[in-house]
PLY file of the C-alpha trace (Angstrom):
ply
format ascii 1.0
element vertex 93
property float x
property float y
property float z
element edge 92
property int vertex1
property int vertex2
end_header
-38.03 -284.45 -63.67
-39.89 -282.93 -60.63
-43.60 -281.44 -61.74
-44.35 -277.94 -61.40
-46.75 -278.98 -58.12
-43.89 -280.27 -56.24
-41.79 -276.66 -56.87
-45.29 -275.27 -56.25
-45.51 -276.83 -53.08
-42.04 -276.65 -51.70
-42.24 -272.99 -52.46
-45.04 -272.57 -50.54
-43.77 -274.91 -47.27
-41.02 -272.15 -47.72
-43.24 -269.13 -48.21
-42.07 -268.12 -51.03
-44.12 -266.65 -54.65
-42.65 -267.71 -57.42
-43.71 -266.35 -60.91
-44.14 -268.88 -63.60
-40.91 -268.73 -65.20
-39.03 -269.02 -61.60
-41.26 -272.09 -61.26
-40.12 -273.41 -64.80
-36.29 -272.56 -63.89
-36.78 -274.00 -60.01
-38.52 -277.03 -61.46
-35.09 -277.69 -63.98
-32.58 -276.66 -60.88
-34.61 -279.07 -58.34
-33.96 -282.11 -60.99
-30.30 -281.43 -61.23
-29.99 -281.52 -58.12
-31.81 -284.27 -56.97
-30.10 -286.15 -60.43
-26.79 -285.84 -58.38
-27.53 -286.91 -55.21
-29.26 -289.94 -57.11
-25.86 -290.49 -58.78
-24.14 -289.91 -55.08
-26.05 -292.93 -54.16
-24.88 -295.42 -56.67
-20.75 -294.38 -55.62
-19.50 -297.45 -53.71
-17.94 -295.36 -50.81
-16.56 -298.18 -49.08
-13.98 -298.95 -51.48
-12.63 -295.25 -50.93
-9.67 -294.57 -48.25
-10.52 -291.86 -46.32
-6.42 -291.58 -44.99
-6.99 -287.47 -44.65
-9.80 -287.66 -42.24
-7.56 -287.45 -38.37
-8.77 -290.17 -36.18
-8.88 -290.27 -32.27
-8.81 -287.14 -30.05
-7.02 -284.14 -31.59
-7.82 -281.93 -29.16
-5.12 -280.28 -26.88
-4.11 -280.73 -23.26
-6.33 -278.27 -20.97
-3.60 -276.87 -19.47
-3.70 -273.61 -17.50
-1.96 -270.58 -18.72
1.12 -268.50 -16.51
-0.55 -265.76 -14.74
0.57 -262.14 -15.06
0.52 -261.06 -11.72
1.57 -257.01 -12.53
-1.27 -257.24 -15.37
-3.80 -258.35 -13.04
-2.99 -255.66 -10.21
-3.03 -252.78 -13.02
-6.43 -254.06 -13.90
-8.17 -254.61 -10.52
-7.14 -251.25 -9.44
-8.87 -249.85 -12.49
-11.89 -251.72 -11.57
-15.34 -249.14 -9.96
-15.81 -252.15 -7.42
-13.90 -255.58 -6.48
-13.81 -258.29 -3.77
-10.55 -259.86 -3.46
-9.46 -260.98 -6.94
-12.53 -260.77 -8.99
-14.16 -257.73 -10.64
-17.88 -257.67 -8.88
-20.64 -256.80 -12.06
-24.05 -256.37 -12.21
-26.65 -259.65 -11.81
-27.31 -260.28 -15.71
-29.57 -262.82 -14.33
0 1
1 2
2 3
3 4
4 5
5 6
6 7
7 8
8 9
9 10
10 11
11 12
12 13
13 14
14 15
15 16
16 17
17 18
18 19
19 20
20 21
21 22
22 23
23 24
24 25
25 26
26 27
27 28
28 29
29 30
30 31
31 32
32 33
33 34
34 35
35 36
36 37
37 38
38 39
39 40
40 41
41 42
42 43
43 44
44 45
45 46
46 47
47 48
48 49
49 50
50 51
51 52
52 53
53 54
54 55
55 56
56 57
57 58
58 59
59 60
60 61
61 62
62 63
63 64
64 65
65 66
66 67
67 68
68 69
69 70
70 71
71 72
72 73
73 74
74 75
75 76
76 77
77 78
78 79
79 80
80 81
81 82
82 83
83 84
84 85
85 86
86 87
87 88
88 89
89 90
90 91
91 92
């Protein structure tokens, strides 16, 4: 089991005040914790097919998308100030 100076001083690393009792109930928590990952440890995970896990790229073609050409007309003309296609903003820079 962890001692009550280790939850002591991983509280304060974290700045946190713990009464007594929290330290008591943190101190029990911490140990079942660290009791599973101990039993994690022992699990042979080789022998385990991981067959759900996707392999290779999955990710999709870049491809471009068709333009709207009527869309982008309604919304340069709603735009205060434009130079040729784009919509000119403010330097955020």
């Amino acid at each position: 089991m962890i001692s009550k100076e280790e939850v002591e001083k991983i509280a304060k690393l974290a700045r946190l005040e713990l009464t007594p009792e929290e330290v008591v109930k943190m101190q029990k928590d911490l140990s079942e914790v660290l009791d599973y990952f101990n039993a994690l440890q022992k699990v042979d995970s080789k022998s385990y097919i991981s067959s759900n896990i996707p392999r290779g790229n999955n990710l999709r073609k870049d491809e471009g998308r068709h333009r709207d050409e009527e869309l982008v007309e309604k919304l340069l003309e709603q735009a205060p100030d434009k130079k040729d296609e784009y919509i000119k903003v403010k330097s955020i820079f």
